[in-house]
C-alpha positions as protocol buffer text, in pm:
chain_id: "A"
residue {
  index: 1
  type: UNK
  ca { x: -609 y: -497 z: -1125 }
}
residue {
  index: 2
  type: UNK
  ca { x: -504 y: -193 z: -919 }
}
residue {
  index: 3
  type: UNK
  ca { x: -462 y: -172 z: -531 }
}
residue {
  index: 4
  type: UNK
  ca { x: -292 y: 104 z: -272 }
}
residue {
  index: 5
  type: UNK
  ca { x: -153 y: -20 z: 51 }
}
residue {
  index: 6
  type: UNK
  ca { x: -147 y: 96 z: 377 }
}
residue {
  index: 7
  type: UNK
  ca { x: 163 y: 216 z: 508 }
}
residue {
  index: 8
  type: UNK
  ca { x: 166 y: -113 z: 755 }
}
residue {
  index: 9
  type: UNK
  ca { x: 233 y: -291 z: 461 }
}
residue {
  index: 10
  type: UNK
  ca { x: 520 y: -94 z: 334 }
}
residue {
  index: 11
  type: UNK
  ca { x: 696 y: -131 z: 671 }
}
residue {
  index: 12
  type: UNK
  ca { x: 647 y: -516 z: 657 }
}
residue {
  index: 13
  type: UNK
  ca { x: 815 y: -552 z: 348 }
}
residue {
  index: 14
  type: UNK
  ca { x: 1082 y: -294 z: 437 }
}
residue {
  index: 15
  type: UNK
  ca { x: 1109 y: -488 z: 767 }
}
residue {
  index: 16
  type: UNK
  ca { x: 1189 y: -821 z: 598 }
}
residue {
  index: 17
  type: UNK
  ca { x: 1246 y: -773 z: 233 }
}
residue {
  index: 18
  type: UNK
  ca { x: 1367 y: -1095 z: 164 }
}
residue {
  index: 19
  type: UNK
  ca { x: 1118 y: -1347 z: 395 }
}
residue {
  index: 20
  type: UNK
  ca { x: 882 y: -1550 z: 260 }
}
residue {
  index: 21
  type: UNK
  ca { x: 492 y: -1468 z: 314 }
}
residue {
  index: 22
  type: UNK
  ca { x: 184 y: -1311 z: 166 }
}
residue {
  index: 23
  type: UNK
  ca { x: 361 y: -908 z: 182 }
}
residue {
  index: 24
  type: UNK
  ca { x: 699 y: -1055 z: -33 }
}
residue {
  index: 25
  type: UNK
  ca { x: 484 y: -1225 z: -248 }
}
residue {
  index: 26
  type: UNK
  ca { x: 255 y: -890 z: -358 }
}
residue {
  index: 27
  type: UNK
  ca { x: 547 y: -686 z: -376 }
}
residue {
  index: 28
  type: UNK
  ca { x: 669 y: -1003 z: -640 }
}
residue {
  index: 29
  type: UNK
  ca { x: 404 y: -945 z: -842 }
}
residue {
  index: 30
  type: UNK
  ca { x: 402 y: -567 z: -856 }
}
residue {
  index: 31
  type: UNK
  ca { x: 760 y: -619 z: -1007 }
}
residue {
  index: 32
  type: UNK
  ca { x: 636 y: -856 z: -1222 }
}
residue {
  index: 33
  type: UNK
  ca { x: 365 y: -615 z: -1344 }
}
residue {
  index: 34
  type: UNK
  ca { x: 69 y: -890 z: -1210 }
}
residue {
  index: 35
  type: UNK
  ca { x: -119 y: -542 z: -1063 }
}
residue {
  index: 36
  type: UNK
  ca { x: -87 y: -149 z: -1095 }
}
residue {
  index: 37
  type: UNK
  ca { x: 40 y: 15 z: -796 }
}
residue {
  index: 38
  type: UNK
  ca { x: -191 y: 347 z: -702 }
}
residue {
  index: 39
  type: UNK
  ca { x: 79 y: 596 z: -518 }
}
residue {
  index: 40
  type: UNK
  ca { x: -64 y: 879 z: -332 }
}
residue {
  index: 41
  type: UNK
  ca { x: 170 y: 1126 z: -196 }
}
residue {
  index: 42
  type: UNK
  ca { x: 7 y: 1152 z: 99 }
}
residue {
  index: 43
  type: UNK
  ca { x: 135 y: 766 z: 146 }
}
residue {
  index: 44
  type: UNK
  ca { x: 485 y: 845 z: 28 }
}
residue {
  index: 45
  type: UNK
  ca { x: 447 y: 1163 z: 286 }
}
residue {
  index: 46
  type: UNK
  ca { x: 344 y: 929 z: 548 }
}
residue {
  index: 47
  type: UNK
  ca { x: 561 y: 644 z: 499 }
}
residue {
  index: 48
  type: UNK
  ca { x: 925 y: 808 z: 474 }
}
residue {
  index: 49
  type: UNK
  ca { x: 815 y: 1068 z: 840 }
}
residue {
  index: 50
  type: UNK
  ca { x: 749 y: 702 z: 1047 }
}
residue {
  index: 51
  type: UNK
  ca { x: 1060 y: 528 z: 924 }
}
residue {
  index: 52
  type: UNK
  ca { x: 1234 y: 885 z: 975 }
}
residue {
  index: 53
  type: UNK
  ca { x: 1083 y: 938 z: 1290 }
}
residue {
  index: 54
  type: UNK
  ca { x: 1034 y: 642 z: 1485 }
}
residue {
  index: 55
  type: UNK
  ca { x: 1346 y: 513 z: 1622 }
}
residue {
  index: 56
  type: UNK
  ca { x: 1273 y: 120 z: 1646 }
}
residue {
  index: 57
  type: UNK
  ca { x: 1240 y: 177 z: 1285 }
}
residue {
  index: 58
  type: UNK
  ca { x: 1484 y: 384 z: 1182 }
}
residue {
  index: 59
  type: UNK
  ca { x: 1814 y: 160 z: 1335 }
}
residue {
  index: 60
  type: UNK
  ca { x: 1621 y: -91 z: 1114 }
}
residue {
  index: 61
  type: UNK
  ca { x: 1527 y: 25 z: 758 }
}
residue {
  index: 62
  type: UNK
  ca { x: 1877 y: 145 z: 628 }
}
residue {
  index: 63
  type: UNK
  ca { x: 1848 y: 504 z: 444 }
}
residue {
  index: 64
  type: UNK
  ca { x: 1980 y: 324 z: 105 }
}
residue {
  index: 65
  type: UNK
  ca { x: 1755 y: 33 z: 144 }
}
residue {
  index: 66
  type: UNK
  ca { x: 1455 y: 339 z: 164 }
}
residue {
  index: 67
  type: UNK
  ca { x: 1590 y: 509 z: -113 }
}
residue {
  index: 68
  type: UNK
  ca { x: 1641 y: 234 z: -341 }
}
residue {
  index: 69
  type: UNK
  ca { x: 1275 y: 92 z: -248 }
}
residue {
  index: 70
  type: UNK
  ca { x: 1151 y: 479 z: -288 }
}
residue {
  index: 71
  type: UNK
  ca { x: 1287 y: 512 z: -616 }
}
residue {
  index: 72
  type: UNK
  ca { x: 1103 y: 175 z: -758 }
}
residue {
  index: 73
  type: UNK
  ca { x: 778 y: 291 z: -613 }
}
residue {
  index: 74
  type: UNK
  ca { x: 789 y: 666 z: -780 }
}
residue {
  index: 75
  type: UNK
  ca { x: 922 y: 503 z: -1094 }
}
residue {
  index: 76
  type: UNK
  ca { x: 680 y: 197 z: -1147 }
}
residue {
  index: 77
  type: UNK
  ca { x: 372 y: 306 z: -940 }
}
residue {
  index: 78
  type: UNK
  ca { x: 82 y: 518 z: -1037 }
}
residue {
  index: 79
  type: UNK
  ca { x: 76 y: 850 z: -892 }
}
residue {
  index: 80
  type: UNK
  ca { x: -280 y: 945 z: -723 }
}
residue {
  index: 81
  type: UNK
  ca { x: -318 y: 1331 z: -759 }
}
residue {
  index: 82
  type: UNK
  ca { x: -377 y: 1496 z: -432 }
}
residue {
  index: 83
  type: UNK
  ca { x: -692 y: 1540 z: -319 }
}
residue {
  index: 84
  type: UNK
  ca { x: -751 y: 1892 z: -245 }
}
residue {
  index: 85
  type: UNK
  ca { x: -1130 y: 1909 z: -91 }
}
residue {
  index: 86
  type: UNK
  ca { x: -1185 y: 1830 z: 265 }
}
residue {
  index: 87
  type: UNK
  ca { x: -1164 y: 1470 z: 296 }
}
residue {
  index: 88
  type: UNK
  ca { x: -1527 y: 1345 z: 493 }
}
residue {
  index: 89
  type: UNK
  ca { x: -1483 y: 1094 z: 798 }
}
residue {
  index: 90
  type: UNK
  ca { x: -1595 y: 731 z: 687 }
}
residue {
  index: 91
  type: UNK
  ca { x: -1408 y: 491 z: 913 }
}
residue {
  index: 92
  type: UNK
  ca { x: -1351 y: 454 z: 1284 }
}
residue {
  index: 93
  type: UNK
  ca { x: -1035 y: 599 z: 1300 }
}
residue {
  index: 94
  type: UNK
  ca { x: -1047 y: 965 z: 1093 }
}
residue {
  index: 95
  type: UNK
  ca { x: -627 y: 897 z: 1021 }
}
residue {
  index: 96
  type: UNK
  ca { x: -735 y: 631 z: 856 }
}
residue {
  index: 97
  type: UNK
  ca { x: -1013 y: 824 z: 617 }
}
residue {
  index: 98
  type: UNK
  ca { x: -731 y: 968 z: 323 }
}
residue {
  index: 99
  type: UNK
  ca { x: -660 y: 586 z: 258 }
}
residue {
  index: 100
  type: UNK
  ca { x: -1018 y: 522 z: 160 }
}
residue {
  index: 101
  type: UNK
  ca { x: -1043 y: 878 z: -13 }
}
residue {
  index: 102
  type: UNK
  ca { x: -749 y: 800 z: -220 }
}
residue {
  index: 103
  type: UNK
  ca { x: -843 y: 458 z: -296 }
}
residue {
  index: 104
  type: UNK
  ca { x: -1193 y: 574 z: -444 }
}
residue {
  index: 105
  type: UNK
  ca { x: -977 y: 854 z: -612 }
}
residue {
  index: 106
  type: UNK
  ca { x: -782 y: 608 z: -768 }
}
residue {
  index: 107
  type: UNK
  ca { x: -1005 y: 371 z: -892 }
}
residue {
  index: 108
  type: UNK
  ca { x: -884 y: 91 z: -654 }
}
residue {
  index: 109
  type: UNK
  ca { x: -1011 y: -240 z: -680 }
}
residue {
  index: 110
  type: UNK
  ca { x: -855 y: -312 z: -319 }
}
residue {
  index: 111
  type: UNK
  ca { x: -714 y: -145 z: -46 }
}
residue {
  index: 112
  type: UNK
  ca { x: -454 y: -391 z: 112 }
}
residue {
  index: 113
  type: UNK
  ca { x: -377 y: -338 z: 492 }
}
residue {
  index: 114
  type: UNK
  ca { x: -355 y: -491 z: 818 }
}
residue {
  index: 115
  type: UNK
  ca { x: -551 y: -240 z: 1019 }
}
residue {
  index: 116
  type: UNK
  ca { x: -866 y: -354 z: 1213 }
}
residue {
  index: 117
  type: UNK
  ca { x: -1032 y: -5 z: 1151 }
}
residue {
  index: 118
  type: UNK
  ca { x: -1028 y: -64 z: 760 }
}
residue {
  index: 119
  type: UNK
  ca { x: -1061 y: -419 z: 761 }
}
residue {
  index: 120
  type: UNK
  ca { x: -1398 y: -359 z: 950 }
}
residue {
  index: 121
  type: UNK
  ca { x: -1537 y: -203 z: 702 }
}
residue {
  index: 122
  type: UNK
  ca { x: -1485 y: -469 z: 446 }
}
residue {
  index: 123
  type: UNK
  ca { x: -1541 y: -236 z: 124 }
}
residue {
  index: 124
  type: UNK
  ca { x: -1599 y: 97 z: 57 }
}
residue {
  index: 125
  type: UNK
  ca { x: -1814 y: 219 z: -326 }
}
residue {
  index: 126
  type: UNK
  ca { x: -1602 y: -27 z: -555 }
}
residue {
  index: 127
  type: UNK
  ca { x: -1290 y: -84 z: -341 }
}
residue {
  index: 128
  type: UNK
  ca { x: -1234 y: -418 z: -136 }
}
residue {
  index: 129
  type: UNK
  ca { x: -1043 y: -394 z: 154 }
}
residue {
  index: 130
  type: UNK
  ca { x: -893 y: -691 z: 228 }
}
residue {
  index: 131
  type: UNK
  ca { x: -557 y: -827 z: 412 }
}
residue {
  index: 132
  type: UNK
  ca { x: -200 y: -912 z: 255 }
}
residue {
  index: 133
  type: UNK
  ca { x: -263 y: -1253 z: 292 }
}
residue {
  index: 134
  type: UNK
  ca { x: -590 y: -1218 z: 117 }
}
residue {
  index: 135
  type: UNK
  ca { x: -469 y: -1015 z: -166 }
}
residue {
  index: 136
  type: UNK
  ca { x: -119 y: -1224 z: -200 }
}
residue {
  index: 137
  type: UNK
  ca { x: -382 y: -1540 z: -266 }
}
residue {
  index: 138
  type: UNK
  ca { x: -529 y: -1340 z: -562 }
}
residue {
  index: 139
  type: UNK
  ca { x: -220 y: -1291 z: -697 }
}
residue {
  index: 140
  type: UNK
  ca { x: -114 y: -1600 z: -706 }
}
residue {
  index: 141
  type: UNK
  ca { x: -458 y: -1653 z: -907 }
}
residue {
  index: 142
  type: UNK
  ca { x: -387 y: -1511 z: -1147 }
}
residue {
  index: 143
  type: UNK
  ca { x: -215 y: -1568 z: -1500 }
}
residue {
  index: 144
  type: UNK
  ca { x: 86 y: -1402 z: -1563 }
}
residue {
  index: 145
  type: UNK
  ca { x: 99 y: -1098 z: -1717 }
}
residue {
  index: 146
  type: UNK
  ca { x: 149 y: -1022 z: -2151 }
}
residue {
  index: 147
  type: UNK
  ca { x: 445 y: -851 z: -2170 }
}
């Protein structure tokens, strides 16, 4: 099973590492090896200018706790290559558009966010896009990894 996530999702976890809930739960599994974690850069990009950048998250999200969490992602995710062509406009916000792009690059099953705009379109050529609640559920589904 593969799956990117929206940045949202990133910031929830970040947010509240240790709570209880559907975003805990995937990022469980993804250290237990239950899915394969697509990576673009463009995410990583994304994701470490807003917790830079916006202050109500920056007095949160220590630097170490980033750093640490960046290091497990680049080190146990799969890197999507960048996508060089222009990328075309498929959903009703165009920031959102690179998610979907990558995820078709990458040979997604799902696309895991909490954004409206995405979860409106409901799937997108072979990718599901579905919510952290959703996805944490399928998880749970499933059998436990061979190791």
């Amino acid at each position: 099973m593969r799956a990117l996530l929206d940045n949202n999702i990133y910031v929830s976890y970040l947010l509240t590492p240790h709570q209880p809930g559907s975003i805990h739960a995937i990022f469980e599994a993804f250290q237990q090896g239950k899915f394969t974690l697509l990576l673009p850069e463009a995410v990583m990009d994304e994701l470490t200018e807003v917790i830079s950048n916006r202050p109500h998250l920056a007095g949160r999200i220590k630097p170490e706790q980033w750093n640490l969490f960046r290091k497990l992602l680049q080190s146990s995710a799969e890197i999507v290559p960048v996508i060089e062509q222009t990328i075309p406009a498929i959903g009703r916000d165009a920031k959102d558009d690179y998610l979907l792009a990558y995820a078709v690059i990458g040979d997604a099953d799902y696309l895991v966010t909490g954004d409206k705009d995405l979860l409106v379109l409901k799937r997108i050529a072979d990718v599901a896009i579905i919510t952290s609640i959703q996805f944490a559920a399928l998880l749970a589904s499933q059998p436990p990894p061979n190791n």
